[in-house]
C-alpha positions in Angstrom: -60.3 49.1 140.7 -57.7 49.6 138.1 -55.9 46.1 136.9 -52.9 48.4 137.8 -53.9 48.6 141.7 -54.6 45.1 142.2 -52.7 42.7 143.8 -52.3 39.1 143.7 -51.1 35.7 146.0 -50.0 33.2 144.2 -48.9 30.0 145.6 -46.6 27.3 144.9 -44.1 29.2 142.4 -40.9 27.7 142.6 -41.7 25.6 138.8 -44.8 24.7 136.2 -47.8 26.4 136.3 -47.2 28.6 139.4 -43.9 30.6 137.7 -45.4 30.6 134.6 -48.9 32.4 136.6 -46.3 35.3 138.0 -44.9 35.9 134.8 -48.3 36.6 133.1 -49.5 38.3 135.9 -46.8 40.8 136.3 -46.4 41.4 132.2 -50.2 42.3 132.4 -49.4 45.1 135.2 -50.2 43.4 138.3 -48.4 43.8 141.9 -47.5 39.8 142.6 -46.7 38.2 145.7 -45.2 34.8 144.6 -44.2 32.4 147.2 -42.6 28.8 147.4 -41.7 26.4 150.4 -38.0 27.3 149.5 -37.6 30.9 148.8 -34.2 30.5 146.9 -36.1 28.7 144.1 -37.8 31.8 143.3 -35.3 34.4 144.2 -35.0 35.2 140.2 -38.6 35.9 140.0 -38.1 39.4 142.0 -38.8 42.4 139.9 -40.6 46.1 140.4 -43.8 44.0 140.6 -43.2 41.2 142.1 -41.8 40.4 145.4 -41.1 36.6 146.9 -41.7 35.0 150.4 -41.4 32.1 151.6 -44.8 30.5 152.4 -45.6 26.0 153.3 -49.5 25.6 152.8 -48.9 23.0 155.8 -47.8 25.8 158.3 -49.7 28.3 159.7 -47.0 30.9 160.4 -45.7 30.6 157.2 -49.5 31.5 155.3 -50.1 33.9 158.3 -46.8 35.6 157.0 -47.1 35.9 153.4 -50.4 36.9 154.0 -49.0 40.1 156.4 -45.9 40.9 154.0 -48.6 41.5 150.6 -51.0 43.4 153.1 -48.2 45.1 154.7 -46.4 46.4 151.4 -50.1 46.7 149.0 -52.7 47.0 151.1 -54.4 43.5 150.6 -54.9 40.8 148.7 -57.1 41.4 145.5 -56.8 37.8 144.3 -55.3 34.6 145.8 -54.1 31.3 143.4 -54.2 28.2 145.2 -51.7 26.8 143.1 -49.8 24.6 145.5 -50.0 20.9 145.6 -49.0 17.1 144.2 -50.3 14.3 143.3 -50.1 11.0 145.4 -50.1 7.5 143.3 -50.7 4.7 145.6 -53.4 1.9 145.7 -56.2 2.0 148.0 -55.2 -1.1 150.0 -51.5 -0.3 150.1 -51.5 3.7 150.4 -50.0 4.8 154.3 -52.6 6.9 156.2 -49.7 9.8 156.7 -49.1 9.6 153.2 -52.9 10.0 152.6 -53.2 13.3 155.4 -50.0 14.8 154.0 -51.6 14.7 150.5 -55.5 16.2 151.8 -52.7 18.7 154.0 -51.3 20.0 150.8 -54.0 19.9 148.4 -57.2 21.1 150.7 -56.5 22.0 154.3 -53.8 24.3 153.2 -55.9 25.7 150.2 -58.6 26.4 152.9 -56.9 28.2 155.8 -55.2 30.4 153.3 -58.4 31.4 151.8 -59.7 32.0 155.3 -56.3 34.2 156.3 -57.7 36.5 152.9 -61.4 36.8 152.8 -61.4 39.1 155.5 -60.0 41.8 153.6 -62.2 41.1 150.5 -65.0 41.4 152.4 -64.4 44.4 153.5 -63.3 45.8 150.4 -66.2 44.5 148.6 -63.8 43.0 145.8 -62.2 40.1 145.8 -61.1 36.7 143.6 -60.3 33.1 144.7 -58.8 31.2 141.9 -58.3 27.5 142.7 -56.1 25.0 140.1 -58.4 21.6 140.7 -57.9 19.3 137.7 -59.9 17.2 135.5 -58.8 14.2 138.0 -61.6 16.7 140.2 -64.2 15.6 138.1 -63.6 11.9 137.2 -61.1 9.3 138.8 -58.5 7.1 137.5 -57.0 3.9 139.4 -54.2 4.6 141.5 -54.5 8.2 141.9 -57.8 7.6 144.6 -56.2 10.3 147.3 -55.5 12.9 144.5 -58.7 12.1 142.8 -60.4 12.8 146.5 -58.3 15.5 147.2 -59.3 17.3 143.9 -63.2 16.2 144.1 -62.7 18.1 147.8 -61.8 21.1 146.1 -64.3 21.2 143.8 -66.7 21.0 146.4 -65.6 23.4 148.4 -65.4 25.6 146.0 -69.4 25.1 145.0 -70.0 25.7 148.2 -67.6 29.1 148.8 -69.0 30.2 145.2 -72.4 30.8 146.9 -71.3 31.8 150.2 -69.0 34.7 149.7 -71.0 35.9 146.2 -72.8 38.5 148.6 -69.8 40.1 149.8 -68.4 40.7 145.8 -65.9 37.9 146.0 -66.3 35.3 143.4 -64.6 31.6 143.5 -63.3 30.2 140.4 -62.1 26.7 139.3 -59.2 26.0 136.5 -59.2 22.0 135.9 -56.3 20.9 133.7 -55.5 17.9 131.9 -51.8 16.8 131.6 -49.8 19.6 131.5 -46.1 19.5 130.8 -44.0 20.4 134.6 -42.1 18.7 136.7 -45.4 18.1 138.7 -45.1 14.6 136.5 -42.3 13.8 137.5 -43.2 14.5 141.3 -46.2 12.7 140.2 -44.4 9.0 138.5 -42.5 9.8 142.0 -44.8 9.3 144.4 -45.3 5.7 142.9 -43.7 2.2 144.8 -43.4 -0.8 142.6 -43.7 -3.6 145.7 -43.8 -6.9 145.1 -47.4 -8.1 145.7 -50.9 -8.3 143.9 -50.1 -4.7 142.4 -46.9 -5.0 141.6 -47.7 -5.4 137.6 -50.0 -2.6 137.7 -47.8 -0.3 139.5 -45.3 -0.8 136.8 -47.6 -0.4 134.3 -49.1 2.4 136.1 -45.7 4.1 136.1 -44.9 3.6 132.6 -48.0 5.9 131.4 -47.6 8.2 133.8 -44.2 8.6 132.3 -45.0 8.6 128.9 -48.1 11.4 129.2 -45.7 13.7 131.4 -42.7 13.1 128.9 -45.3 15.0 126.0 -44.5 12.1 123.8 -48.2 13.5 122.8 -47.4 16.8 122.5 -50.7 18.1 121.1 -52.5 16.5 123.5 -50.6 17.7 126.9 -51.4 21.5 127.6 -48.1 24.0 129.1 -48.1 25.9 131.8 -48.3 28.8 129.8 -51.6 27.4 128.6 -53.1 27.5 131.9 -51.6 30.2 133.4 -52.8 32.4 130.5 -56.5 31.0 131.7 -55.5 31.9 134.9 -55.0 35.6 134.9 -58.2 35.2 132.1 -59.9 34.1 135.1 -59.0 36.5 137.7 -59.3 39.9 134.8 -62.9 38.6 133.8 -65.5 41.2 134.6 -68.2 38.0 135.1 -65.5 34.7 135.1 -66.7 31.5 134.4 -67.2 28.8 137.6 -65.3 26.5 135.8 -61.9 26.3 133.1 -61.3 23.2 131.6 -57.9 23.6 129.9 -56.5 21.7 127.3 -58.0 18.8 124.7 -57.8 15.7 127.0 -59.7 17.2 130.1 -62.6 18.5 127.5 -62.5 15.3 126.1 -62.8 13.2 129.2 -64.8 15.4 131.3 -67.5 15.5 128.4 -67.5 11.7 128.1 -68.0 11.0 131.8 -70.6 13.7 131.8 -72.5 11.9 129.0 -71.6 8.2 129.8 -73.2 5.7 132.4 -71.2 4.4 134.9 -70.2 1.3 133.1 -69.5 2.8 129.9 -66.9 5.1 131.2 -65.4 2.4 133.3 -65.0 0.2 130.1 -63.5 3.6 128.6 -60.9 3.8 131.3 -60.0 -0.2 130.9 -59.1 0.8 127.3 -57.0 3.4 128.0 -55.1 3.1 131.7 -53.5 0.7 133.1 -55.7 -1.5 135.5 -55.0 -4.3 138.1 
């Protein structure tokens, strides 16, 4: 199958690494589906190769739909993006349970039923691509961030699993883990966050502040764009054998390697250093 042929899903769109995926996608001849919860923040992205729907990862009409308009107008979907999702900040003894479902909604359950809606027709074309944006958060943990830190290991696990489950039928499953990437997904981020009075008060102020500064780029050469991991994206999904895994940018090699390579203690110490702690 000719790059020109295929087609791809790509959700979450509407800002950060998502538009920037579209754009690559569609300047290296692909037919893009690109789809946000509110379809009038990616209206501009239309074009001869792209078309836009809306689609919620937390609504089963709505991925049931976006699903039907790609098959409906290409034939199927070649390669999904599981772009969507946030990041939820909140201690572990302070964090609401709906705020905890709404994030493993979002960032897995979502991410799963859509991958269900489109293995069907990869199967039976006997070609297919599932590219899932995890993080390097999916392979260590920082305090504060437990729910997306749980959400992201989730993926990765999943994925393992999928990798070796659908590998028969010529699908393969592929993980991109970025560091800090400069999008308004920081700011949604440094959002989520409540300063309370209380035994965490100091550290969610703290916690806040870094947050802040990272997504800011106030160290530039350390944060990666979405360009950056959009371009290892559509890598990715072109690959004729694609790697399991991307890291993508400086900090997630960095801090990925060291929790690899460092005992439990040691990279706890580590963290103390560098993030803000209770």
């Amino acid at each position: 199958m000719t790059t020109a042929a295929r087609t791809v899903l790509v959700t979450g769109c509407s800002s950060g690494i998502g538009r920037a995926t579209v754009g690559r996608f569609a300047a290296a001849g692909w037919r893009v589906l690109a789809t946000a919860r509110r379809p009038d923040t990616i209206a501009d992205l239309a074009s001869e190769r792209v078309i836009t729907c809306p689609l919620d990862v937390c609504d089963e009409q709505s991925m049931r739909a976006a699903v039907e308009t790609l098959t409906g107008r290409w034939g199927g979907v070649d390669v999904l993006v599981n772009n969507a999702g946030y990041a939820l900040q909140a201690t572990v003894e302070q964090a609401a349970l709906d705020d905890v479902r709404r994030q493993f909604e979002t960032n897995v359950f979502g991410l799963v039923r859509l991958t269900q809606l489109v293995l069907p027709g990869m199967r039976d074309r006997g070609w297919g691509r599932i590219v899932n944006i995890s993080s390097m958060g999916g392979r260590l943990t920082f305090p504060g961030g437990a729910f997306y830190h749980a959400s992201k290991h989730a993926v990765e696990a999943i994925s393992d699993a999928l990798r070796l489950e659908v590998a028969g039928f010529g699908v393969r499953v592929v993980l991109v883990e970025p560091g800090p990437v400069l999008t308004d997904f920081g700011a949604t981020t440094v959002g989520t966050i409540s300063v309370e009075p209380g035994p965490y008060e100091d550290f969610q102020r703290r916690l806040e502040q870094r947050l802040a500064a990272v997504y800011a780029g106030r160290r530039a050469t350390l944060v990666s764009s979405a360009d950056d991991v959009a371009a290892v994206i559509v890598k990715a999904a072109q690959a004729r054998r694609p790697r399991v895994r991307y890291l993508v940018g400086p900090v997630a090699r960095a801090l990925v390697t060291s929790r690899r390579l460092l005992p439990d203690r040691a990279f706890d110490a580590l963290i103390r250093s560098q993030y803000p702690t209770p």
